[in-house]
C-alpha positions as CSV (number, residue, x, y, z in Angstrom):
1,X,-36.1,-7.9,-14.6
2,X,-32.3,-7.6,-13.6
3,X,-29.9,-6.0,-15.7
4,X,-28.0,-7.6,-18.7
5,X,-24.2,-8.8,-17.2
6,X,-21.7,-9.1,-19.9
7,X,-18.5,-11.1,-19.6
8,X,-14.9,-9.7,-20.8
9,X,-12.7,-10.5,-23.5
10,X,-10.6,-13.8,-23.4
11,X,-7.0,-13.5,-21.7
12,X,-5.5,-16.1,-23.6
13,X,-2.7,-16.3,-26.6
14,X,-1.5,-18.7,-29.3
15,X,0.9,-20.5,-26.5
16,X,-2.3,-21.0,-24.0
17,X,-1.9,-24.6,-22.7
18,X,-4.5,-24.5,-20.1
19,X,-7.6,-22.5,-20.0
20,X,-9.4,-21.5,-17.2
21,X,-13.2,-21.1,-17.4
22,X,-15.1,-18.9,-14.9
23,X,-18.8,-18.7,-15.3
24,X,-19.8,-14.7,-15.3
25,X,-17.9,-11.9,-13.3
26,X,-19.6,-10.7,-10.5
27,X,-20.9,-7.0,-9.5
28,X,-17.2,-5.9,-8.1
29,X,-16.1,-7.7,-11.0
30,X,-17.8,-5.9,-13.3
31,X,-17.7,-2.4,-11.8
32,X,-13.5,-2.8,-11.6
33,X,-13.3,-4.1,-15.1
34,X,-11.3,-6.7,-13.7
35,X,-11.5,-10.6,-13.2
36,X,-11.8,-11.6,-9.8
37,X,-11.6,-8.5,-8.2
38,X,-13.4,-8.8,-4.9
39,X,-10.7,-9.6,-2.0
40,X,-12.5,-12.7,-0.9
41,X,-12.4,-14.5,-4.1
42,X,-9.4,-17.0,-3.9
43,X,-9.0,-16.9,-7.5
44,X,-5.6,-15.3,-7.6
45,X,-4.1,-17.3,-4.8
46,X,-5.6,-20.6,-6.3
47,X,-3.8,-20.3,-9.8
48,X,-0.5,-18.8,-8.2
49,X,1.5,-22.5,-7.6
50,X,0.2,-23.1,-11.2
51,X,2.1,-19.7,-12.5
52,X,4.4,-20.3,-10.5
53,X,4.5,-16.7,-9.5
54,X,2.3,-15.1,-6.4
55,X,-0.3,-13.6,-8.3
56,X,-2.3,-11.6,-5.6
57,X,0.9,-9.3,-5.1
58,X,0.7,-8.2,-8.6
59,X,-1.0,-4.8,-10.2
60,X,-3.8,-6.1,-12.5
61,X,-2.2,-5.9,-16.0
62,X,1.1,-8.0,-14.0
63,X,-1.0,-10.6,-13.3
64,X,-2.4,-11.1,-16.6
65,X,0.7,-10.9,-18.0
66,X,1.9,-13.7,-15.9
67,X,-0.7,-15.5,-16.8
68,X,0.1,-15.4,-20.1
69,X,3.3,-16.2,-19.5
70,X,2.6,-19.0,-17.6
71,X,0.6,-20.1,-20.5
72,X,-2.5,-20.1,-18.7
73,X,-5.7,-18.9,-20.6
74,X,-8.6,-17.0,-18.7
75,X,-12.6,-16.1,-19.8
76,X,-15.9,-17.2,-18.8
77,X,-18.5,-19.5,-20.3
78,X,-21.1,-17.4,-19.9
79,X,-21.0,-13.8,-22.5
80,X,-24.1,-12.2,-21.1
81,X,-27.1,-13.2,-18.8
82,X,-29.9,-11.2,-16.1
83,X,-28.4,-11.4,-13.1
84,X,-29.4,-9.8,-9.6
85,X,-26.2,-9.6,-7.6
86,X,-23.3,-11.7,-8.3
87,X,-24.5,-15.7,-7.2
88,X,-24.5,-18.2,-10.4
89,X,-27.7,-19.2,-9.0
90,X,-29.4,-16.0,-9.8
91,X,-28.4,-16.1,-13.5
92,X,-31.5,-16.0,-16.3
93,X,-31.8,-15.7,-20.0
94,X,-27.8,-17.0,-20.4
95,X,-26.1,-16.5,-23.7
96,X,-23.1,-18.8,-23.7
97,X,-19.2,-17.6,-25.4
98,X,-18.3,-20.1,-28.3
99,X,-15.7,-22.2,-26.0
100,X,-15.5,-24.6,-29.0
101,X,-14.1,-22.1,-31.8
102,X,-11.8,-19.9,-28.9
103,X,-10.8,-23.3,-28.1
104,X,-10.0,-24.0,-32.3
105,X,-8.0,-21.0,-32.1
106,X,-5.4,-22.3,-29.4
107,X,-2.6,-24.6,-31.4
108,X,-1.0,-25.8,-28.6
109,X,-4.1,-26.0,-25.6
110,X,-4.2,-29.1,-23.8
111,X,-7.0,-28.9,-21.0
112,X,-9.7,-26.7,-20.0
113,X,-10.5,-26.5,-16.6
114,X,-14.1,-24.9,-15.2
115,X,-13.6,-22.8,-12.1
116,X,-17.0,-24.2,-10.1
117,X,-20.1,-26.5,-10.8
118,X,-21.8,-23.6,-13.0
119,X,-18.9,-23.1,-15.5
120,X,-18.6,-26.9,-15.6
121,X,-22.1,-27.4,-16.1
122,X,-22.7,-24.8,-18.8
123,X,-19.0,-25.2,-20.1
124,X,-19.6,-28.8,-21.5
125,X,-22.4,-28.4,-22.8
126,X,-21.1,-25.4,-25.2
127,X,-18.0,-27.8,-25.9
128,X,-20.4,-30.7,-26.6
129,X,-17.8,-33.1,-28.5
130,X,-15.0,-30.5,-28.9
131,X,-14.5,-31.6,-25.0
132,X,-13.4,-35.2,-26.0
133,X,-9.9,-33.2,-27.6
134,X,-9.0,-31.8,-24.0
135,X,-8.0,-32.7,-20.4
136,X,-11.0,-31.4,-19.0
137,X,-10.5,-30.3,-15.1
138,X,-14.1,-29.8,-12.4
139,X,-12.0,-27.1,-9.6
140,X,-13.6,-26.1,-7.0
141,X,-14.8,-22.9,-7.2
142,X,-12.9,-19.7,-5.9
143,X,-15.8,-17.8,-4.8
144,X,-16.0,-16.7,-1.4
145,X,-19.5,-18.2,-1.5
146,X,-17.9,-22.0,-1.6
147,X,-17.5,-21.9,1.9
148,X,-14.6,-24.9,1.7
149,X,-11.6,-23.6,2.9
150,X,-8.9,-22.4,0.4
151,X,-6.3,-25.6,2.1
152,X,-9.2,-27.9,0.7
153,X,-9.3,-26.5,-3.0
154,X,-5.7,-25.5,-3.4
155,X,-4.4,-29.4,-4.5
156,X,-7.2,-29.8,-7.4
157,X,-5.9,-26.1,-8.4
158,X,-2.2,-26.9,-7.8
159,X,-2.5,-30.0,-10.2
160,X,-3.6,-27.7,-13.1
161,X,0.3,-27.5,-13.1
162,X,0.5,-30.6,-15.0
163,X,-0.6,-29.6,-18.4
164,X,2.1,-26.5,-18.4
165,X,4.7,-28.9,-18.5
């Protein structure tokens, strides 16, 4: 069997407006300690209108920050699963992060939004009802492995600007 992924901590704070749902880190992920580390994932460049800041220039901890700032949340929907590689598809055995009580903990969030078809997916069902309180936002995923152009995802992403206001 494939070895046991884990997800990281939530980036998020008591200002947290919108929170951003990945599904699990992948393997350059995971080796870097670091969200959306590999190059190719347009993560960083998808959220930047939305901070209002260009993310991708910034050292790690910056772009966190700025994140925070921005009042933009960021963890995954999935804590731990078997996983060869880094595609959703190849997830087994998934234990799911309580979305609902992070979610309880945020006075002042207003949507959720699931980066890809797999966060979504899982995501709602770990909300269940909890989802009826929030804006909830389907983006397209930023994995280099959704072969749609960044031009093609970026105005679903730039929208997410909306609930900071």
């Amino acid at each position: 069997m494939s070895e046991r992924k884990h997800s990281f901590p939530p980036v998020v704070d008591p200002r947290t407006r919108l929170l951003v749902l990945g599904s699990l880190p992948g393997e350059r992920s995971l080796a870097e300690r670091r969200y959306y580390a590999h190059p190719q994932n347009q993560f960083w460049r998808l959220i930047a209108p939305a901070a209002g800041r260009d993310l991708a220039a910034l050292p790690y901890a910056a772009r966190l920050a700025a994140l925070l700032e921005a009042q933009i949340g960021l963890w995954d929907v999935v804590a731990s699963a078997h996983r060869a590689g880094s595609t959703d598809a190849a997830m087994r055995d998934i234990e799911g992060h309580d979305i609902a009580a992070l979610a309880g903990t945020l006075p002042q969030l207003r949507a959720i939004a699931f980066n890809g078809a797999t966060a979504l997916r899982h995501g709602l069902k770990q909300l269940g009802t909890v989802a009826e309180r929030y804006a909830v936002v389907a983006l397209p995923s930023s994995s280099p492995l959704h072969t749609v152009g960044l031009a093609a995802k970026l105005p679903t992403w730039q929208a997410l600007a909306h609930y900071l206001a």
